[in-house]
FILO-298342 format. One line per field, with one value per residue (C-alpha): x, y, z; residue in one letter; chain. Coordinates in steps of 0.001 Angstrom, whole numbers, plus 500000, padded with zeros to 6 digits. Each point is the difference from the previous one (the first is absolute). Layout:
N
east: c(X|...)
north: c(Y|...)
up: c(Z|...)
type: c(a|...)
mol: c(A|...)
//
This chain:
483
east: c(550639|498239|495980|498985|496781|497197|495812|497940|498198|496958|499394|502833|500782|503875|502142|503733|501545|503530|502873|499556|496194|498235|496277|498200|496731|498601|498892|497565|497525|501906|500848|503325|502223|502391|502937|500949|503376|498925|499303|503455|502013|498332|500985|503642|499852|498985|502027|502894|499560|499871|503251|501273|498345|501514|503656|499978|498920|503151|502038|498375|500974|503286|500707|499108|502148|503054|499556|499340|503217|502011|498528|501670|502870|501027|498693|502490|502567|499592|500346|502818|503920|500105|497663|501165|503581|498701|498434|503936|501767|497762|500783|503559|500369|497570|502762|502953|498725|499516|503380|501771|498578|500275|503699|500772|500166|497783|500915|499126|497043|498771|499936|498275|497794|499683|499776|497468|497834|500788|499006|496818|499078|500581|497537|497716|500031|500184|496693|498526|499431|502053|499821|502683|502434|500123|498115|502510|498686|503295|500206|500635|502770|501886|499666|500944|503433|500868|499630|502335|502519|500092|500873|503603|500475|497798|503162|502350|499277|498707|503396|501956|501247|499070|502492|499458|502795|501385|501472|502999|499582|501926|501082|502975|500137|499124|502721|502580|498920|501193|496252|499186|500346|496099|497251|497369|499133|498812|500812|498507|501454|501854|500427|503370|500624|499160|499721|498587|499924|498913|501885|498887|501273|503202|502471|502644|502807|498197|499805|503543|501117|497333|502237|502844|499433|498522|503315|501774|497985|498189|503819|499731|498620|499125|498987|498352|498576|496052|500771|501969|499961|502698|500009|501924|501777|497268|498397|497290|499270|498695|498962|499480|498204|499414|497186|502037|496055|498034|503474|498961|502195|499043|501563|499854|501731|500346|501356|501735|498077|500778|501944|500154|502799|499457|501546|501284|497429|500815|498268|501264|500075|501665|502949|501049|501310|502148|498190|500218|502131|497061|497702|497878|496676|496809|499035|497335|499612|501358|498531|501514|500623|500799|501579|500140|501540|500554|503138|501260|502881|501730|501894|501587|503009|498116|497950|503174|501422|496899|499852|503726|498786|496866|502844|501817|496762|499869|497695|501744|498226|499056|500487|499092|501483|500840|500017|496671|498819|501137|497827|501339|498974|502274|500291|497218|497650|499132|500053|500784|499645|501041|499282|502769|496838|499660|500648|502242|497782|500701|497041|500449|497435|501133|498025|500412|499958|497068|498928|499475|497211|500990|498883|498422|500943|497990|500034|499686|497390|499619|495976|499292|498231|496446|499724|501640|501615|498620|501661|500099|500901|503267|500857|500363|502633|499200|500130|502403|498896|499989|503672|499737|500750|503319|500564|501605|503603|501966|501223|497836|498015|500616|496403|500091|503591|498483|496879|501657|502525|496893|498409|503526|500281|496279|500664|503329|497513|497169|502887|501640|496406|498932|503426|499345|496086|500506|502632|498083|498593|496941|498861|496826|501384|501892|496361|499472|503370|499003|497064|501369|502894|497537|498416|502985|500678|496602|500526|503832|498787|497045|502406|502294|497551|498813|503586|499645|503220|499549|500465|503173|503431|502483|501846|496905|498919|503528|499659|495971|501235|503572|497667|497662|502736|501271|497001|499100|502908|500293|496411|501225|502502|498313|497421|502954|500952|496808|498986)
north: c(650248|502582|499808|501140|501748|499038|499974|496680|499031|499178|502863|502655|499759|500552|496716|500088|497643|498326|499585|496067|499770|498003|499958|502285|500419|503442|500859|502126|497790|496192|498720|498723|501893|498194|501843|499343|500201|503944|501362|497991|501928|502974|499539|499328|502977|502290|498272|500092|503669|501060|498177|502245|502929|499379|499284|503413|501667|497893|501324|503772|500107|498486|502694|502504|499380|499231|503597|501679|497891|501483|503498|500084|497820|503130|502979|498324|499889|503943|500945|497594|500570|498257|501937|503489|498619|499104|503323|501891|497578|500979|503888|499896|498101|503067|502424|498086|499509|503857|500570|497171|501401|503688|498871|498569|496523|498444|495950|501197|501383|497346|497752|501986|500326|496147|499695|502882|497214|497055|501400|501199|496945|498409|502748|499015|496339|500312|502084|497770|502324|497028|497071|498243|500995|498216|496960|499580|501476|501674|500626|503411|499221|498699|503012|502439|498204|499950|504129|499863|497798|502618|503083|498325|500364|503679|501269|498784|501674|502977|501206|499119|503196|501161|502047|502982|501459|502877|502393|501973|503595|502252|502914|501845|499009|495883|500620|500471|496295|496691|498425|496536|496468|499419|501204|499149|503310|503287|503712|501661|503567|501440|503854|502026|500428|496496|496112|497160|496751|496362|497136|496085|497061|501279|497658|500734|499564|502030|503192|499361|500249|503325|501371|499478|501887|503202|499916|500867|503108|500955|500299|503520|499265|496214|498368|496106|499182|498793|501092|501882|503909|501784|503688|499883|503138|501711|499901|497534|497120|496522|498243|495695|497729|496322|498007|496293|498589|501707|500014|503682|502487|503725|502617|503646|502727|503945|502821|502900|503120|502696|503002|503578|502528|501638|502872|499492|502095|503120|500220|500368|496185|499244|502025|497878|497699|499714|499474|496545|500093|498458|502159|497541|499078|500153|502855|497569|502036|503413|502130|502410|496903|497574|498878|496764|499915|496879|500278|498317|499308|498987|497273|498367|501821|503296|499542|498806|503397|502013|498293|501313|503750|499779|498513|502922|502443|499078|496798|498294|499782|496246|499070|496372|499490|496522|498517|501685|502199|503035|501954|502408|503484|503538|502152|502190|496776|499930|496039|498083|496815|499150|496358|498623|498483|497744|501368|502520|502093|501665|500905|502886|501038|503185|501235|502737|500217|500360|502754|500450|500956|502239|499047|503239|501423|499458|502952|499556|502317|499997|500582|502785|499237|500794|499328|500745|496501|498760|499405|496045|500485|502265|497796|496927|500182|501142|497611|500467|500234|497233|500243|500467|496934|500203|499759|496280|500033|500492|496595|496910|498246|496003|498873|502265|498530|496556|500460|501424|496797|497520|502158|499718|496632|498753|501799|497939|497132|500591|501132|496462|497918|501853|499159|496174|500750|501390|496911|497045|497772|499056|503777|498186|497938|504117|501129|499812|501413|502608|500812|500390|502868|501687|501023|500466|501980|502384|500266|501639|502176|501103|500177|501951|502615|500545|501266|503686|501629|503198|497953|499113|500809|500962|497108|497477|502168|499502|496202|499456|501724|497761|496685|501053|501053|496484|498179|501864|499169|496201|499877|501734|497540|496933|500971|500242|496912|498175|501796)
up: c(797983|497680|499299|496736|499785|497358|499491|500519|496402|501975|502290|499376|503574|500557|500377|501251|498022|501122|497949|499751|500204|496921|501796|502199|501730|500178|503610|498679|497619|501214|496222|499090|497496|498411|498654|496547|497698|499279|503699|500795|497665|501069|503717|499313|497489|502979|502001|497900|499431|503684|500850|497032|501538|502823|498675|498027|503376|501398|497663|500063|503715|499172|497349|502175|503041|497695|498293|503615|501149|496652|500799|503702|498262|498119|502459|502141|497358|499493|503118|501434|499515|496660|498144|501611|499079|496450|499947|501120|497460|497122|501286|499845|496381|499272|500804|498815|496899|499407|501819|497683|496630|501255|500303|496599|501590|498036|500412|504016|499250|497865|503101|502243|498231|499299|504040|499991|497397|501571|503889|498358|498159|503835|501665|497544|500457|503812|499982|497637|496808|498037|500779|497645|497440|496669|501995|502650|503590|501485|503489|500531|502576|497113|497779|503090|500327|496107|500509|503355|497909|496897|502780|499465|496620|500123|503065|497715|496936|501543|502053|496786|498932|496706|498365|497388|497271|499597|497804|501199|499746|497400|501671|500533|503370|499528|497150|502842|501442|498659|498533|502878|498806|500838|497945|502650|502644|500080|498650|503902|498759|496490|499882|498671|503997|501609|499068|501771|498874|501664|498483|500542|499701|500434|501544|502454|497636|497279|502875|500862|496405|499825|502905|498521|496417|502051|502078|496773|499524|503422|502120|501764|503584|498965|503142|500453|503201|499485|496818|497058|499627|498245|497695|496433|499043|498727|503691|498983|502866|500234|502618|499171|503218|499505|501682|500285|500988|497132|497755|498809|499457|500413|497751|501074|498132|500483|497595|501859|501411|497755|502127|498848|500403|503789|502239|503141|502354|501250|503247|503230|500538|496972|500731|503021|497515|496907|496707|498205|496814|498355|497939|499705|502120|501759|502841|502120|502864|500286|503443|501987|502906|497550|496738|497975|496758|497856|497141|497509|498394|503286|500195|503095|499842|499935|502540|502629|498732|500380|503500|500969|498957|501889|503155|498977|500222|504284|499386|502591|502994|500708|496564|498376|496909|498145|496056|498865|502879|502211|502898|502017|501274|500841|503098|499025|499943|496330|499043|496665|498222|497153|498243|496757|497743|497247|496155|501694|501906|503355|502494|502294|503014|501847|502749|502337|503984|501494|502139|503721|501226|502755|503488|501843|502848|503315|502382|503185|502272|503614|501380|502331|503332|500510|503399|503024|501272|503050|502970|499374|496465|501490|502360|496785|497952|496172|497343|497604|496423|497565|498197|495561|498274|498670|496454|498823|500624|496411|498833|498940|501966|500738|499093|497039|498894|500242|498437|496870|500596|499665|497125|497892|501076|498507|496889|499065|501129|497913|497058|500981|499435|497014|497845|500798|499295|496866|498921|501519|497501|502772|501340|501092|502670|501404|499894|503753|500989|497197|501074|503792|498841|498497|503293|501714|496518|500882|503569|499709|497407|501494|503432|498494|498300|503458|501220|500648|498266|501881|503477|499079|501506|497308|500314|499785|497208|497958|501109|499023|496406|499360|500641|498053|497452|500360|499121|497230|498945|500605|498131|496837|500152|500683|497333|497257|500914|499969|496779)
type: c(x|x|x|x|x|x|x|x|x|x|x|x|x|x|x|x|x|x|x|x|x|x|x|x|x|x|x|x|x|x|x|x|x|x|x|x|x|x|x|x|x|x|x|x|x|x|x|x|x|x|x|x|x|x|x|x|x|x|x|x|x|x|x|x|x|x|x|x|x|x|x|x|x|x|x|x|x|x|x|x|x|x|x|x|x|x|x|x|x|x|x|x|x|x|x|x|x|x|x|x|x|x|x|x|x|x|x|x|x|x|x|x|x|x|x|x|x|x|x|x|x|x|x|x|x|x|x|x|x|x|x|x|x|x|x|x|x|x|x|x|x|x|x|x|x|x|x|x|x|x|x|x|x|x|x|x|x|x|x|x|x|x|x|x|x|x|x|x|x|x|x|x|x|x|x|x|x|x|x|x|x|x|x|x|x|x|x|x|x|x|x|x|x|x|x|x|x|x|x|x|x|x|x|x|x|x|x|x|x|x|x|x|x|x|x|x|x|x|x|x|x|x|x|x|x|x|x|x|x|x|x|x|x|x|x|x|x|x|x|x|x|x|x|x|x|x|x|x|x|x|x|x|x|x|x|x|x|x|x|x|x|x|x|x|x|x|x|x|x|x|x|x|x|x|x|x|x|x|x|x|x|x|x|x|x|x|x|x|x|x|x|x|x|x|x|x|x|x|x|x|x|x|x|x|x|x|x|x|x|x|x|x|x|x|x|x|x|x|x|x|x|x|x|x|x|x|x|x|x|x|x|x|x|x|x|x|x|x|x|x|x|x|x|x|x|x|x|x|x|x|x|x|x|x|x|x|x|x|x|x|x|x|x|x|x|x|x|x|x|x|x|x|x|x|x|x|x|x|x|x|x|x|x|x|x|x|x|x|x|x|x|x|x|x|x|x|x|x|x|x|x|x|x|x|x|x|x|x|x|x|x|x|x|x|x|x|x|x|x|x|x|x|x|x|x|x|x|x|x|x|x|x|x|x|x|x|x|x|x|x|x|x|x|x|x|x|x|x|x|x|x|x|x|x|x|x|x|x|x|x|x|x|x|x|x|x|x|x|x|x|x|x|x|x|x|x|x|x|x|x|x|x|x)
mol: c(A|A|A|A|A|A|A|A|A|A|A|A|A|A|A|A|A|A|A|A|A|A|A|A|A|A|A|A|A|A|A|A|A|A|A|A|A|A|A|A|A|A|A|A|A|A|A|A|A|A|A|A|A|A|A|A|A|A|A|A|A|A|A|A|A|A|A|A|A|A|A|A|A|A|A|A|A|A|A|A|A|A|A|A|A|A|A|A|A|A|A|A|A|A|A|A|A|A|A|A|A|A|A|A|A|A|A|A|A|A|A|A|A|A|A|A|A|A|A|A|A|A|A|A|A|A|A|A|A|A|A|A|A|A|A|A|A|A|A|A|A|A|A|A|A|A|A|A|A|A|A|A|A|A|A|A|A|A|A|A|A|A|A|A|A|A|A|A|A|A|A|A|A|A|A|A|A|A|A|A|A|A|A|A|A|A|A|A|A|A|A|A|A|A|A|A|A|A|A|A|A|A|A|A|A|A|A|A|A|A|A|A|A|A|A|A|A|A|A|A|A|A|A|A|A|A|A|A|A|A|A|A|A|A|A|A|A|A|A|A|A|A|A|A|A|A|A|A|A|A|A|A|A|A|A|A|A|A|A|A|A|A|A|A|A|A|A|A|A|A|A|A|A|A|A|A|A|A|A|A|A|A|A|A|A|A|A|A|A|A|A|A|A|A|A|A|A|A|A|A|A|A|A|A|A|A|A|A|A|A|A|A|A|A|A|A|A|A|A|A|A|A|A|A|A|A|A|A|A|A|A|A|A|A|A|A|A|A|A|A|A|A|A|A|A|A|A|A|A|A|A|A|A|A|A|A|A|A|A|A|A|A|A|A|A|A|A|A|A|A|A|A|A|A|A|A|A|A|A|A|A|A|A|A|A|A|A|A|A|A|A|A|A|A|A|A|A|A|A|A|A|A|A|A|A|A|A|A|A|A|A|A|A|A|A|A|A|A|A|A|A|A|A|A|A|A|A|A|A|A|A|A|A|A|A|A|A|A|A|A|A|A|A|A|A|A|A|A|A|A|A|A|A|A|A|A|A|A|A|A|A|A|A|A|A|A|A|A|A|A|A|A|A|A|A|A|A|A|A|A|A|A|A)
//
């Protein structure tokens, strides 16, 4: 029960006064006070207003411990998963949206950056910068799953593929080309020597029928395997591929390498052969150890009859020699190759033997005596010297034979992977056995460079250089083919 304080109006002394008093007595001068209508109101007035004092402080205390409550409310929010994932979310619609527009995809972009809006209209509302939108209070939750939900339609529209026009090259060398079906891809290269062109949406049916009109025209060496290559008359090629998961088509086209009027060399090297009828060529490599020569105007026929002169010559000593190819080497050691070649070319490498080095002599020398033996050392026998090592019997080795076995062997291997390589329509999945022959690829040759010529018996010497011969060979050919 409250006491109100007031003054006695007979002797100002201080009278407590209770809430449903009508007469007092002072304690101080003993006479009676009565309370009137006036001093009534006045105590419920200060009555009433400390109750309301005391409500507001209520509600003061209350304010204040909801907005401390808030303020840990949202610390926590900023530094739990939520906001940190809000904060990632937000991030990433960043970057698509740059990535999307940067891209030409435009509807994609659009709604990343709608989710970049909507996840920041939830970060505010979560930390309490808004606290409703158009009247409604949304809880953020809501608003962070509406931005998940649009990442479907944002995937969809961003790996559509967007494709661009063209305009198909006038050149002498596109002239040669039937013009695609599609007018959607790219012009990658257009020169008087080379063309490259990507075509979309090119159907399977649409390539085949492609195929079939450069058949008509393309017919010297035309080939398919992961593709279509052929030369016309004129010795320009095409090569077509087809991507049956992108349904592109790839266009690559190639005028012939001009060749000028050449001389059969006249060194020393040369003469071990007969010259080519063909005036016609390129002198790549011309040493006093080695010649290649590249001519035209050789057709199969040519070459086999260039091949039987060369047989002719002496070239007969562990010859190799079928459709396209011929190795062999003559009793004086000198080797050839020679290579038929697309837009009737013929490739020839001639190199000579290589030289000994001489081994030199060791002479033999017999120490004089310093001393005069003792009569223990006379009575032991002497110790006969240390016998010279003798030099390696003539012949081949085994270990040698079957190390130049294994190194022949790995080569039609690694020949043997890289055809189906170069024709597989999934080289990724090959990748590991890939990368694998590759090492074996660097340890033989590095093995091989090691091998000391000059250590060599003749006969391991003639054997080292017809293997060697022989997988030159089988490369040249394999790389014709896969070409």
């Amino acid at each position: 029960m409250k006491l109100i304080k007031m003054e006695c109006p007979y002797c100002g002394g201080e009278l407590h006064v209770k809430e449903q008093d009508t007469v007092i007595t002072c304690p101080y001068c003993s006479k009676t006070v009565v309370l009137d209508a006036e001093v009534q109101k006045t105590v419920i007035n200060i009555r009433d207003e400390a109750k309301l004092k005391e409500a507001e402080l209520n509600d003061r205390k209350y304010q204040e411990e909801q907005r401390r409550q808030e303020e840990l409310k949202i610390e926590k929010f900023k530094k739990g998963k939520v906001g940190k994932f809000m904060i990632i979310f937000m991030v990433i619609c960043a970057l698509c949206m740059f990535t999307a527009f940067k891209e030409h995809k435009i509807l994609a972009g659009l709604i990343a950056f709608l989710q970049l809006i909507i996840l920041a209209t939830s970060w505010l509302i979560a930390t309490g910068h808004i606290q409703t939108i158009k009247g409604f209070k949304v809880p953020p939750f809501v608003m962070t799953m509406l931005a998940c939900v649009l990442a479907v339609p944002f995937l969809m529209l961003f790996s559509t593929k967007t494709y661009e026009t063209y305009v198909w090259p006038e050149t002498e060398l596109s002239a040669r080309l039937p013009k695609p079906k599609s007018s959607y891809g790219t012009v990658n290269t257009s020169t008087s020597e080379t063309l490259s062109v990507t075509v979309d949406k090119t159907g399977a049916d649409d390539y085949a029928s492609y195929v079939s009109q450069c058949r008509k025209t393309f017919t010297d060496d035309a080939s398919e395997g992961s593709g279509f290559q052929g030369y016309d008359a004129d010795g320009y090629l095409v090569k077509l591929s087809y991507d049956t998961t992108e349904k592109q088509m790839k266009i690559y086209a190639e005028a012939p390498e001009e060749l000028d009027d050449i001389q059969w060399p006249i060194s020393e090297l040369a003469s071990v052969l007969p010259s080519p009828s063909s005036a016609k060529g390129i002198v790549e490599l011309d040493r006093a150890d080695h010649l290649e020569v590249r001519f035209g105007e050789m057709d199969r026929e040519a070459v086999k009859q260039y091949v039987d002169a060369v047989m002719e010559a002496g070239f007969t000593e562990n010859y190799v020699r079928d459709e396209g190819s011929f190795s062999a080497a003559n009793a004086e050691g000198y080797s050839v190759v020679i290579e038929a070649e697309p837009r009737s070319q013929m490739f020839l490498s001639l190199q000579a033997p290589k030289e000994e080095t001489p081994v030199p002599e060791v002479q033999e020398t017999t120490p004089e005596p310093t001393t005069e033996p003792s009569a223990v050392e006379r009575s032991e026998p002497a110790a006969e010297p240390e016998p010279t090592k003798a030099p390696a019997v003539a012949g081949v080795r085994p270990e040698f034979r079957k190390y130049m076995e294994d190194y022949e062997a790995f080569y039609d291997e690694y020949i043997a992977f890289m055809q189906k390589y170069s024709s597989s329509d999934n080289s990724l999945s090959m990748m590991t056995d890939y990368m694998s022959l590759m090492g074996k690829l660097s340890e033989w040759e590095s093995s091989i460079d090691a091998i000391d010529e000059s250590e060599l018996s003749d006969e391991e010497l003639m054997l080292f250089n017809d293997v060697n011969l022989r997988v030159a060979s089988k490369l040249n050919h394999a790389a014709i083919t896969m070409n």
